[in-house]
N, CA, C and O atoms as CSV, one atom per row, in Angstrom:
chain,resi,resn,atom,element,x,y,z
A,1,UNK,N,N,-1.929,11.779,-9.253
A,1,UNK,CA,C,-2.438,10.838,-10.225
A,1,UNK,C,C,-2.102,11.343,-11.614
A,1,UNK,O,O,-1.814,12.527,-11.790
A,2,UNK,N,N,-2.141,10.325,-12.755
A,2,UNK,CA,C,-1.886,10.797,-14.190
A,2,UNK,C,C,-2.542,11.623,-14.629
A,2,UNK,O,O,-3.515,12.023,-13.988
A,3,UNK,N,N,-2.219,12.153,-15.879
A,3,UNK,CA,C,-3.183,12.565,-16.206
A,3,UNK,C,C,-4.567,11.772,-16.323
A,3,UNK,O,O,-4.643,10.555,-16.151
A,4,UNK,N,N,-5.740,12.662,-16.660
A,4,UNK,CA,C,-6.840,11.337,-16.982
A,4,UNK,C,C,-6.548,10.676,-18.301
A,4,UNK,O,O,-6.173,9.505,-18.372
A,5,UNK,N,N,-6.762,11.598,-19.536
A,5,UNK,CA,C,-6.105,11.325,-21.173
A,5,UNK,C,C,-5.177,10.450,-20.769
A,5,UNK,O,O,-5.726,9.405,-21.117
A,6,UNK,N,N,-4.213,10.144,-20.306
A,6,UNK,CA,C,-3.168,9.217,-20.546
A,6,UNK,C,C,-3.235,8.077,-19.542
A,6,UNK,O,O,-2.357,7.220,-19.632
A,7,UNK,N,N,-4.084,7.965,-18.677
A,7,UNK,CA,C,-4.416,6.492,-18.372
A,7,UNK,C,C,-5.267,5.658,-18.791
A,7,UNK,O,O,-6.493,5.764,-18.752
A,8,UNK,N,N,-4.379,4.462,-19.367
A,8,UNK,CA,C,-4.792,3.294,-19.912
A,8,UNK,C,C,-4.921,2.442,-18.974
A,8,UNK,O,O,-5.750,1.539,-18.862
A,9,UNK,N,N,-4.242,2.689,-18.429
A,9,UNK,CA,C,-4.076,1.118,-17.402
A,9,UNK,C,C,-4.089,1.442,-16.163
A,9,UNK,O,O,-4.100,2.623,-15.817
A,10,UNK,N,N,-4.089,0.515,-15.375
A,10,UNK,CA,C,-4.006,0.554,-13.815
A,10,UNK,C,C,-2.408,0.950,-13.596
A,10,UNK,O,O,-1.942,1.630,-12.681
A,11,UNK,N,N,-1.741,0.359,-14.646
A,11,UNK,CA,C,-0.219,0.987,-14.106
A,11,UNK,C,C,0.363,2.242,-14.655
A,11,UNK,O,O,1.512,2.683,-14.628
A,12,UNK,N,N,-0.756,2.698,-15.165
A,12,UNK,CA,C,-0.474,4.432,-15.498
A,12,UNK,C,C,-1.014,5.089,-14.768
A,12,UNK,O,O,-1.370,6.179,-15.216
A,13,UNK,N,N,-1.346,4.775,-13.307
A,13,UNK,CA,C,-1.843,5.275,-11.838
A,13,UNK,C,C,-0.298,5.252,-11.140
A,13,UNK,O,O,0.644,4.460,-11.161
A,14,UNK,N,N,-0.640,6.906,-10.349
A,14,UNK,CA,C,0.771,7.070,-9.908
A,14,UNK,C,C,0.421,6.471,-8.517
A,14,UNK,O,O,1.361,6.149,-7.790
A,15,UNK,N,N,-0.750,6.312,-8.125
A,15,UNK,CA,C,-1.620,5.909,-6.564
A,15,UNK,C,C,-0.535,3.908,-6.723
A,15,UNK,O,O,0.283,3.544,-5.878
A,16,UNK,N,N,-0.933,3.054,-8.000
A,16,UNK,CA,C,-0.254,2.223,-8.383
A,16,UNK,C,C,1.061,1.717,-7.802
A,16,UNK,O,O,1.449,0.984,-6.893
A,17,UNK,N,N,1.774,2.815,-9.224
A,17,UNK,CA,C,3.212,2.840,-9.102
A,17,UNK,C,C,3.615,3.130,-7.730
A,17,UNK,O,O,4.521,2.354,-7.428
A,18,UNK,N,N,3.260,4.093,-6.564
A,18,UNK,CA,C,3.765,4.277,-5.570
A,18,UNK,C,C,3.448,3.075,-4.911
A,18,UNK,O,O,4.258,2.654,-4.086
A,19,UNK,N,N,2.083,2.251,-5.200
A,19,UNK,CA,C,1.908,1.262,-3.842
A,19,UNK,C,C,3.287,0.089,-4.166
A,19,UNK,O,O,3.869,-0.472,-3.238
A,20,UNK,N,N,3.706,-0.169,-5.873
A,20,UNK,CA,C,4.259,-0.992,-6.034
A,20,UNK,C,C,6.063,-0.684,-5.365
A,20,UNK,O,O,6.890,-1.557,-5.104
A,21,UNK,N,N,6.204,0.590,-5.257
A,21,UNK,CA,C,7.436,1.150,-4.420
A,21,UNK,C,C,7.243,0.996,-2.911
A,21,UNK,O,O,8.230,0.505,-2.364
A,22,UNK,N,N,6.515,1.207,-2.330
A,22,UNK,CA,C,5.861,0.572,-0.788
A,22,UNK,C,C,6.414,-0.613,-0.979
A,22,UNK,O,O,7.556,-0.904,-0.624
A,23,UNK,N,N,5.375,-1.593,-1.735
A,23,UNK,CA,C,6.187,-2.827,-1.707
A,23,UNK,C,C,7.474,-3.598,-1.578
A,23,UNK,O,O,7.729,-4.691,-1.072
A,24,UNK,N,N,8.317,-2.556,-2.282
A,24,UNK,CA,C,9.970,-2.654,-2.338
A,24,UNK,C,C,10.680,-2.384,-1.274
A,24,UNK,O,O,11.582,-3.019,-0.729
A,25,UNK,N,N,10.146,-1.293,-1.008
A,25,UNK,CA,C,10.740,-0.643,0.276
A,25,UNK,C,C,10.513,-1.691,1.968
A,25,UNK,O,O,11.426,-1.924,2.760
A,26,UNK,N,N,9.235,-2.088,2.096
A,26,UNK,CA,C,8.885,-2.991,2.646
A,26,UNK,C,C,9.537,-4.265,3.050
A,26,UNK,O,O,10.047,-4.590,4.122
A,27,UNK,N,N,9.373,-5.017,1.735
A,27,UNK,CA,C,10.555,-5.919,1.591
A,27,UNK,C,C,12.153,-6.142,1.975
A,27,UNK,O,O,12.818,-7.116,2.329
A,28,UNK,N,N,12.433,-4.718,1.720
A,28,UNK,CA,C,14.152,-4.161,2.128
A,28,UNK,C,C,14.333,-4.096,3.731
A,28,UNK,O,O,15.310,-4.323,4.446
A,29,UNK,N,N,12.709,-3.606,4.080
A,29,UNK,CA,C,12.586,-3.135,5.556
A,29,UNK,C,C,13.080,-4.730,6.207
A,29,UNK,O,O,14.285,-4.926,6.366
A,30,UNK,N,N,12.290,-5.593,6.487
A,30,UNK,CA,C,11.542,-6.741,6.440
A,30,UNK,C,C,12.773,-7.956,6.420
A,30,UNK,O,O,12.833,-9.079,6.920
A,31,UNK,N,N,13.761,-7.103,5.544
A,31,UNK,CA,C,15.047,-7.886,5.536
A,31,UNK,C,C,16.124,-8.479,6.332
A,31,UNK,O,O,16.973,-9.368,6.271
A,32,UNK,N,N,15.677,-7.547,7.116
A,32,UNK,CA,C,16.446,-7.556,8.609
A,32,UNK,C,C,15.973,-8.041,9.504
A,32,UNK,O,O,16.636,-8.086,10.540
A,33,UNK,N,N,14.160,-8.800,9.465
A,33,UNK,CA,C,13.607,-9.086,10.706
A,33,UNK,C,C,14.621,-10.182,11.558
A,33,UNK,O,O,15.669,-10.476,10.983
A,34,UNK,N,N,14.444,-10.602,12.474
A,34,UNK,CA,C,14.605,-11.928,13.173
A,34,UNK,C,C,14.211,-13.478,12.123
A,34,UNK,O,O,13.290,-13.649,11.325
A,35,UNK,N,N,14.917,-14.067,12.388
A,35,UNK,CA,C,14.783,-15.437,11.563
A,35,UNK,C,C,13.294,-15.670,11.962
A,35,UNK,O,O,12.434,-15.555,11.089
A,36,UNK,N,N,13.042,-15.906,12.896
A,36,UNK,CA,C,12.014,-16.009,14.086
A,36,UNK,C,C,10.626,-15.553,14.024
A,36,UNK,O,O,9.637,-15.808,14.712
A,37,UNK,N,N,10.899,-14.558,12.668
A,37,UNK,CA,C,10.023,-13.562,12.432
A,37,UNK,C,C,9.374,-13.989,10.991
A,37,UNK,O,O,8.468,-13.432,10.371
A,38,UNK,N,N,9.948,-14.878,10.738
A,38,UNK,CA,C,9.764,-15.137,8.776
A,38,UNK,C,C,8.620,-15.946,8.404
A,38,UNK,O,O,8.532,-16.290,7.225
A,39,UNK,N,N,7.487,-16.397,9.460
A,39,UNK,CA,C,6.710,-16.697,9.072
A,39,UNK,C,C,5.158,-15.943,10.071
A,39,UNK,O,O,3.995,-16.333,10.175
A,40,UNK,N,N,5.658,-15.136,10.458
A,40,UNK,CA,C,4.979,-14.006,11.064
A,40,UNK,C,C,4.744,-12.966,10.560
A,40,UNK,O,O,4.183,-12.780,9.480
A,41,UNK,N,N,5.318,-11.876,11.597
A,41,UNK,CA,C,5.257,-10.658,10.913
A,41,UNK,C,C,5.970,-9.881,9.744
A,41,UNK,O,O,5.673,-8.843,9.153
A,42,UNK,N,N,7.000,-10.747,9.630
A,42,UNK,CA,C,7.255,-10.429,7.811
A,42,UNK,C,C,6.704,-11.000,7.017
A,42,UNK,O,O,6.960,-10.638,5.869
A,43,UNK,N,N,5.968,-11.838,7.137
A,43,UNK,CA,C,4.836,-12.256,6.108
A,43,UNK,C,C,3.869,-11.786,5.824
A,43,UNK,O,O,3.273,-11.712,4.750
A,44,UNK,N,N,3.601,-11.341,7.068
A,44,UNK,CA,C,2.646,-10.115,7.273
A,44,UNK,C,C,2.321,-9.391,6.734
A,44,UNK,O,O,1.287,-9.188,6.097
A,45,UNK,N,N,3.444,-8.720,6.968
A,45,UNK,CA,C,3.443,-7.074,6.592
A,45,UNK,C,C,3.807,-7.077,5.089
A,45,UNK,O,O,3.344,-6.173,4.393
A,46,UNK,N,N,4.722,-8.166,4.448
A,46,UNK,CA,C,4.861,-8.159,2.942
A,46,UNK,C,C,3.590,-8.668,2.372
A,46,UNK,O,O,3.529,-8.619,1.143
A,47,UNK,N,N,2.599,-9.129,2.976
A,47,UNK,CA,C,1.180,-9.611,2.350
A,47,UNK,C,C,0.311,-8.529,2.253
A,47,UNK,O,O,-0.379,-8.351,1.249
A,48,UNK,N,N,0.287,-7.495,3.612
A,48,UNK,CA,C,-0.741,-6.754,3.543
A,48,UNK,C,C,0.607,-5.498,2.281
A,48,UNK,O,O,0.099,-4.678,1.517
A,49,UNK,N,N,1.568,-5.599,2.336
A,49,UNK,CA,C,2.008,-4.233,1.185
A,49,UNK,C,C,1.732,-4.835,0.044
A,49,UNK,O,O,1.102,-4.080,-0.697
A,50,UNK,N,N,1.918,-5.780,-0.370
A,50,UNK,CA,C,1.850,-6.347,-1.534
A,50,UNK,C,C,-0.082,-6.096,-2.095
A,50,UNK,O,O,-0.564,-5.727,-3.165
A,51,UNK,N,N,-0.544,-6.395,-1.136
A,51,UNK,CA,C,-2.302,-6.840,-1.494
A,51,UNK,C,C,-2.568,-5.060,-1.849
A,51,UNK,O,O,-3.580,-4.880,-2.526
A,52,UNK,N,N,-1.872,-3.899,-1.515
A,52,UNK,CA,C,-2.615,-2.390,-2.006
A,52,UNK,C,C,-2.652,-2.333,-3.267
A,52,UNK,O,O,-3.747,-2.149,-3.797
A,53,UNK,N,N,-1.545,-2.465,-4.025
A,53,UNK,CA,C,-1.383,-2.247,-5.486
A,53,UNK,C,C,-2.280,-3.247,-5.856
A,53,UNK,O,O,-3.215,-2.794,-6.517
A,54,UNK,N,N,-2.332,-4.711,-5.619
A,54,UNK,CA,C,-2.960,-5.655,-6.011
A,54,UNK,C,C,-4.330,-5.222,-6.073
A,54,UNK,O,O,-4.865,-5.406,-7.166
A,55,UNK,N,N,-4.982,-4.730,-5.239
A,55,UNK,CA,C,-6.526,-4.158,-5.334
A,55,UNK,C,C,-6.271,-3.235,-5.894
A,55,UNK,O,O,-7.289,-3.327,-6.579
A,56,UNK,N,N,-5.796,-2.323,-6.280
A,56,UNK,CA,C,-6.080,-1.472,-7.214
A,56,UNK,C,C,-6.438,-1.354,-8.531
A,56,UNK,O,O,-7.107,-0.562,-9.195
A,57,UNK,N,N,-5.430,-2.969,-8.853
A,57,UNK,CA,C,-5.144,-3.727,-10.292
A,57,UNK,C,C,-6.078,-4.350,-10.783
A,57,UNK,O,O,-6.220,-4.652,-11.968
A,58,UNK,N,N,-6.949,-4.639,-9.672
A,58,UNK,CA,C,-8.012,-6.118,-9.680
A,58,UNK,C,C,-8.988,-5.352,-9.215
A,58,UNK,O,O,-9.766,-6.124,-8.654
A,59,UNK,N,N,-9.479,-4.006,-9.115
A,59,UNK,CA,C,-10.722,-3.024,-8.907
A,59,UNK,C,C,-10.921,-2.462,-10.542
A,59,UNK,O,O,-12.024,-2.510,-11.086
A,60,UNK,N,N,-9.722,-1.937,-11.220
A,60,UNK,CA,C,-9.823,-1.969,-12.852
A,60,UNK,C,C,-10.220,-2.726,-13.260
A,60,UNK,O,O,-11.160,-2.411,-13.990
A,61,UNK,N,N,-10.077,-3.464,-13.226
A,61,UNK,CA,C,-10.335,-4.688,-13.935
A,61,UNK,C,C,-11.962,-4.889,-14.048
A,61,UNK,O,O,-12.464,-5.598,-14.920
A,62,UNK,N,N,-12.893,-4.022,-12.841
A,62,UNK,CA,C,-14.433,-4.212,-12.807
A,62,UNK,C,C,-14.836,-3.331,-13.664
A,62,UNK,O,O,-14.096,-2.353,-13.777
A,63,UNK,N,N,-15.961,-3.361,-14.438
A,63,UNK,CA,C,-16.642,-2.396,-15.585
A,63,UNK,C,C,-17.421,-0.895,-14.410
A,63,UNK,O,O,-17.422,0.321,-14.600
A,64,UNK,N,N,-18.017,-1.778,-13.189
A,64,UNK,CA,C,-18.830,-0.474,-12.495
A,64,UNK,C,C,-17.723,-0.057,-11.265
A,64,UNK,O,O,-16.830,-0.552,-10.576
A,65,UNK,N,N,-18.437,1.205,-11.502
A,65,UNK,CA,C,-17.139,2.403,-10.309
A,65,UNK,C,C,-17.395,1.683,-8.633
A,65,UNK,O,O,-16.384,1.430,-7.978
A,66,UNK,N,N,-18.573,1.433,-8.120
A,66,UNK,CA,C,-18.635,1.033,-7.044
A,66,UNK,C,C,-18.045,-0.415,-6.786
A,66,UNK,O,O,-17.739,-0.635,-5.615
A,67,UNK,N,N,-17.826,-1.501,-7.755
A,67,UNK,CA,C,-16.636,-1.962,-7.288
A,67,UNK,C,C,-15.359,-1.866,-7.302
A,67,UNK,O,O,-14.572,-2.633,-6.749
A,68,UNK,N,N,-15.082,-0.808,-8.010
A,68,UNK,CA,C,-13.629,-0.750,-8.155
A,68,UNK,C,C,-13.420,0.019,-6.665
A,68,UNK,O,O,-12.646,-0.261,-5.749
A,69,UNK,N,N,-14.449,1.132,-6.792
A,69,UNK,CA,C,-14.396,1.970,-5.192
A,69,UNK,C,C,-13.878,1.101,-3.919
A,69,UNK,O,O,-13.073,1.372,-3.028
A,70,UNK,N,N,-14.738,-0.163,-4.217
A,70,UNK,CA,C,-14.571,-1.406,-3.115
A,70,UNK,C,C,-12.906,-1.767,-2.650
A,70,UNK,O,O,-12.449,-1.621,-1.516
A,71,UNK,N,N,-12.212,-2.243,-3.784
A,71,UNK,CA,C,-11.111,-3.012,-3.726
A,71,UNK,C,C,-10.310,-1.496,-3.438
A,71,UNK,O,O,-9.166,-1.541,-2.985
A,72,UNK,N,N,-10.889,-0.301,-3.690
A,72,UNK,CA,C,-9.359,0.800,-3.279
A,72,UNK,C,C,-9.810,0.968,-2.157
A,72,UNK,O,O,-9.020,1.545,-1.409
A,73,UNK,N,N,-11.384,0.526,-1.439
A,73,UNK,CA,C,-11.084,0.954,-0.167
A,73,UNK,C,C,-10.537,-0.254,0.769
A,73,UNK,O,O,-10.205,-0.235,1.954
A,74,UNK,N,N,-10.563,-1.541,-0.382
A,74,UNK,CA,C,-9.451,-2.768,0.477
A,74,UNK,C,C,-8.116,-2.903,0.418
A,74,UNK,O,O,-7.379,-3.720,0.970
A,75,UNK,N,N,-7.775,-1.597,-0.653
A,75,UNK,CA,C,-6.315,-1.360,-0.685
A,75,UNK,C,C,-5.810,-0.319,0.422
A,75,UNK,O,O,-4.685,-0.301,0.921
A,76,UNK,N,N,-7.181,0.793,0.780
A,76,UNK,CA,C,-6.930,1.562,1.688
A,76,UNK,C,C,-6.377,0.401,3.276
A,76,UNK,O,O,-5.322,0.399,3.910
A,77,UNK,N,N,-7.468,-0.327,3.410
A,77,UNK,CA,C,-7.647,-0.921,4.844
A,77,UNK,C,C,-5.940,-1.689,4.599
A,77,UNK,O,O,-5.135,-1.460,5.502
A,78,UNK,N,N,-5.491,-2.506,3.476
A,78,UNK,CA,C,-4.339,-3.024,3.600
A,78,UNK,C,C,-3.159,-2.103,4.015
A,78,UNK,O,O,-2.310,-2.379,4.862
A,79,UNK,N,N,-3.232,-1.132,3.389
A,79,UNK,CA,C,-2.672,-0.124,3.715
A,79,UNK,C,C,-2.345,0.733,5.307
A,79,UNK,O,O,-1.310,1.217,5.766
A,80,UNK,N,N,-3.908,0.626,5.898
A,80,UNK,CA,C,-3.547,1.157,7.375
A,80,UNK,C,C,-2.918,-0.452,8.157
A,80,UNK,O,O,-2.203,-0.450,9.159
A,81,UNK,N,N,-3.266,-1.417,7.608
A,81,UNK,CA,C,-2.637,-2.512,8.275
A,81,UNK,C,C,-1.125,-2.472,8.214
A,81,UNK,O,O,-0.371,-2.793,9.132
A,82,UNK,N,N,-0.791,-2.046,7.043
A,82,UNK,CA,C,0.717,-1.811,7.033
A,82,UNK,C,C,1.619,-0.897,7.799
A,82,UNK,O,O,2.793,-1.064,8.131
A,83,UNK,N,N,0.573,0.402,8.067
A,83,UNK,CA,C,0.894,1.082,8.598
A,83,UNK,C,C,1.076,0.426,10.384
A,83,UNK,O,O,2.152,0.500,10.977
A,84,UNK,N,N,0.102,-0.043,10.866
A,84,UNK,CA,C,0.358,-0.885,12.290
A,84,UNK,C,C,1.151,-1.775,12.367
A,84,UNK,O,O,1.542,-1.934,13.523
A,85,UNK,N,N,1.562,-2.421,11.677
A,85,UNK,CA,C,3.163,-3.779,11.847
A,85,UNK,C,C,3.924,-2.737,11.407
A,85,UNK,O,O,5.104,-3.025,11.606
A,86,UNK,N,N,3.792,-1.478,10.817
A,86,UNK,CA,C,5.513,-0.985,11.075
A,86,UNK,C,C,5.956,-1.015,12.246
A,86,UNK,O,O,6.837,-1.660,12.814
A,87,UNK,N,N,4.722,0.323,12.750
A,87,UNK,CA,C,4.639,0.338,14.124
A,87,UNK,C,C,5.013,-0.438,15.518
A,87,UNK,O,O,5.546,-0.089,16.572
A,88,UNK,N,N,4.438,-1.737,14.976
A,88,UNK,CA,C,4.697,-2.464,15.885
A,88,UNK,C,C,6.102,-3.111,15.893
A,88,UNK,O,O,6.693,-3.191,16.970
A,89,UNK,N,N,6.882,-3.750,14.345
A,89,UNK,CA,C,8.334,-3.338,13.665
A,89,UNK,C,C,9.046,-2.448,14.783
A,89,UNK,O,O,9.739,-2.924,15.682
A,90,UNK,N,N,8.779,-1.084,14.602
A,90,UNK,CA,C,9.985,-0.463,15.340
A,90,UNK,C,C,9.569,-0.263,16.998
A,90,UNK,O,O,10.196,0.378,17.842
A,91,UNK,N,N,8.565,-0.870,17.129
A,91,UNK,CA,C,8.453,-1.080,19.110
A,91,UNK,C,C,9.112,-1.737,19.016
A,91,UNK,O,O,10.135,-1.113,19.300
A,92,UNK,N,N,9.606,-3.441,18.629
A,92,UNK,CA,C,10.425,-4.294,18.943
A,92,UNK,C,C,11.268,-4.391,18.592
A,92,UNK,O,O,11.946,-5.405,18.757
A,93,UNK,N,N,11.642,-3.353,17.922
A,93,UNK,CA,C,13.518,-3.011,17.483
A,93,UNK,C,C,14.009,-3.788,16.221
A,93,UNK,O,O,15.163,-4.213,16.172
A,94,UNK,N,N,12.991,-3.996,15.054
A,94,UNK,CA,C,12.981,-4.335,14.417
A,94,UNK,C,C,13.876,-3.675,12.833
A,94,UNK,O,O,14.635,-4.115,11.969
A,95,UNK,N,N,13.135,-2.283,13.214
A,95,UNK,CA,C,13.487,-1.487,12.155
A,95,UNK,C,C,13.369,0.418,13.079
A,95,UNK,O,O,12.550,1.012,13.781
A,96,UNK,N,N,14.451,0.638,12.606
A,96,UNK,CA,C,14.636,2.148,13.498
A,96,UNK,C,C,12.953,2.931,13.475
A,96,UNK,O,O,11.999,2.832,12.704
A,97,UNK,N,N,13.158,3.573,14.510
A,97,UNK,CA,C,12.040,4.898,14.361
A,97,UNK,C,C,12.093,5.554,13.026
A,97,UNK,O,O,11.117,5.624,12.279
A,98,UNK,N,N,13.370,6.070,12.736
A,98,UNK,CA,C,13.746,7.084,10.999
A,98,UNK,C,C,13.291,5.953,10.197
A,98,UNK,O,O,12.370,6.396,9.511
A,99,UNK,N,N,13.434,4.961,9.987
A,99,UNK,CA,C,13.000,4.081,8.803
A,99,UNK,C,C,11.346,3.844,9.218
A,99,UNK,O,O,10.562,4.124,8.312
A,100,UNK,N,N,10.966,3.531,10.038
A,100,UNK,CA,C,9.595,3.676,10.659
A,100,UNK,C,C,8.695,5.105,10.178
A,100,UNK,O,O,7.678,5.117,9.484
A,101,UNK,N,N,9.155,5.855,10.563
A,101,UNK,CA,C,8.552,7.408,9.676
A,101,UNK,C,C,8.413,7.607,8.186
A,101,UNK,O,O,7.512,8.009,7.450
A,102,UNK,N,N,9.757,7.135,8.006
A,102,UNK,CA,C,10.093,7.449,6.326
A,102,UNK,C,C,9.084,6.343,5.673
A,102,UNK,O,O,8.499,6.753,4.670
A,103,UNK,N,N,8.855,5.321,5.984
A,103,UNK,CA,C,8.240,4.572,5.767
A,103,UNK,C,C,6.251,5.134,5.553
A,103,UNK,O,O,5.598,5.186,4.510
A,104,UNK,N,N,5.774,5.488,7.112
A,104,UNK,CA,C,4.831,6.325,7.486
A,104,UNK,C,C,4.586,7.258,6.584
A,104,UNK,O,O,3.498,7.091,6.034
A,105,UNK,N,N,5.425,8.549,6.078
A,105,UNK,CA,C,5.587,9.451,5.229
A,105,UNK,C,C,4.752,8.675,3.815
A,105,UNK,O,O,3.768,9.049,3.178
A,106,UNK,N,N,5.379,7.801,3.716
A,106,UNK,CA,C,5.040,6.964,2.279
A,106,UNK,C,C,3.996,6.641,2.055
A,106,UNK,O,O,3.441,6.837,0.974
A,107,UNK,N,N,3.312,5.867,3.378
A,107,UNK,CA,C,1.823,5.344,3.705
A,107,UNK,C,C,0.433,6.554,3.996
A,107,UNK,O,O,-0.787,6.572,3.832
A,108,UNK,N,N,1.334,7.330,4.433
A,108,UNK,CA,C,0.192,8.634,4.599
A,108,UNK,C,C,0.045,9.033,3.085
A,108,UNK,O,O,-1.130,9.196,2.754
A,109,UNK,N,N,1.002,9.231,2.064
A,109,UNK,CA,C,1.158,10.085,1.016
A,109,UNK,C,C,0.219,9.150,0.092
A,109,UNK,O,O,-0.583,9.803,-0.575
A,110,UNK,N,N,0.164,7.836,-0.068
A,110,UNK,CA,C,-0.550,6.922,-0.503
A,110,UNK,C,C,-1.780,6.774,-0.351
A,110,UNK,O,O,-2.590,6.544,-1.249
A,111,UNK,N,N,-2.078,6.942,1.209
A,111,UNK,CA,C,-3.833,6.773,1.633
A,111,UNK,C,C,-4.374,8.484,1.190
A,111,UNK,O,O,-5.558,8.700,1.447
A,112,UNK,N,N,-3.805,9.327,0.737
A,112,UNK,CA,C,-4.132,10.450,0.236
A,112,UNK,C,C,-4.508,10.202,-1.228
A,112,UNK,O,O,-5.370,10.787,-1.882
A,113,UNK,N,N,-4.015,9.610,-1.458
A,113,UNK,CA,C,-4.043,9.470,-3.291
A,113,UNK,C,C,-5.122,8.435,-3.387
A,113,UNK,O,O,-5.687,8.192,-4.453
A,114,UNK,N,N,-5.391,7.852,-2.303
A,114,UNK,CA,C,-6.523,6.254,-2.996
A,114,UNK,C,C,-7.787,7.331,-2.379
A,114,UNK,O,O,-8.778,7.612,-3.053
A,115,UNK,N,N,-7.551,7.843,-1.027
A,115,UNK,CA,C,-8.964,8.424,-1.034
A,115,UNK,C,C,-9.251,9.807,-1.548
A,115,UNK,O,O,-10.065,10.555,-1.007
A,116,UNK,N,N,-8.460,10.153,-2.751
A,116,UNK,CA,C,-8.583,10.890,-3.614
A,116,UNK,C,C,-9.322,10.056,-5.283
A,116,UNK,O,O,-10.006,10.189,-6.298
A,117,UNK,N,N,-8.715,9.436,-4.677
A,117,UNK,CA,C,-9.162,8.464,-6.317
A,117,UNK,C,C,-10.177,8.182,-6.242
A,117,UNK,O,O,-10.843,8.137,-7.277
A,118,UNK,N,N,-10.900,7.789,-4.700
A,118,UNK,CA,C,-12.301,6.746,-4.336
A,118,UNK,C,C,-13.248,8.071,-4.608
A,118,UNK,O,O,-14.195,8.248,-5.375
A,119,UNK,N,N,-12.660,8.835,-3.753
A,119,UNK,CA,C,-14.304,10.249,-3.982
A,119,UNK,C,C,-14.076,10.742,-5.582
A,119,UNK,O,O,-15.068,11.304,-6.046
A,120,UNK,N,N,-12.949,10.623,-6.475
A,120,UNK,CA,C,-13.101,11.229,-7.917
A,120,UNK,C,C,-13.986,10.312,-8.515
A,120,UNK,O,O,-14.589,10.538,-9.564
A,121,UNK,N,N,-14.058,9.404,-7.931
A,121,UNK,CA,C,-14.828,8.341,-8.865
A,121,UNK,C,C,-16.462,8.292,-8.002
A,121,UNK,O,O,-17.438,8.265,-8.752
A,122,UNK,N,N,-16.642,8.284,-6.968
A,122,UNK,CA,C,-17.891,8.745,-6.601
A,122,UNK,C,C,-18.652,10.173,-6.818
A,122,UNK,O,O,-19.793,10.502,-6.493
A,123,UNK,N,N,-17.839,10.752,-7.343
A,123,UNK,CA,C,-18.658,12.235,-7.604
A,123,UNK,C,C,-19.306,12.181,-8.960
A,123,UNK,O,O,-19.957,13.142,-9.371
């Protein structure tokens, strides 16, 4: 995370900026589904990546810590959702195992940083 002094904003959160790179990456993933797939599970899975950063953005935005706590722990839950349609992504040969991990890598490194953020702000 930023420093504290130098965050102004929700997008001077590196917890943020990384969910908004998830997002990208996601999308790229997602690119390749099945035609078949475009109003399913790539909708899916680009709704639940998209909605982490989004709660993070829209938990600032509250004056008291226990709701903001709220929306990072609905950015957390979007987050393990993302993590299960990868999953389920590379069971059906969607997207390789290596892009499946690298992906994972990203989502673990992320749910570290929000439930780092949720207990800094509950203590």
């Amino acid at each position: 995370m930023s420093d504290q002094s130098s965050v102004e904003s929700y997008r001077d959160l590196e917890v943020w900026q990384r969910g908004i790179v998830l997002v990208e990456r996601v999308y790229e993933a997602t690119d390749g589904f099945p035609d078949r797939e475009q109003y399913e599970l790539t909708s899916q899975l680009r709704r639940a990546a998209v909605a982490i950063p989004s709660n993070i953005a829209e938990g600032w935005g509250y004056s008291s810590r226990d709701q903001y706590v709220y929306y990072l722990e609905q950015a957390r839950s979007s987050l393990l959702e993302v993590e299960t349609q990868l999953i389920i992504a590379e069971r059906l040969s969607y997207i390789t195992e290596d892009m499946r991990n690298d992906l994972l890598r990203e989502t673990t490194t992320e749910s570290k940083m929000l439930l780092s953020l949720m207990r800094s702000l509950q203590s």
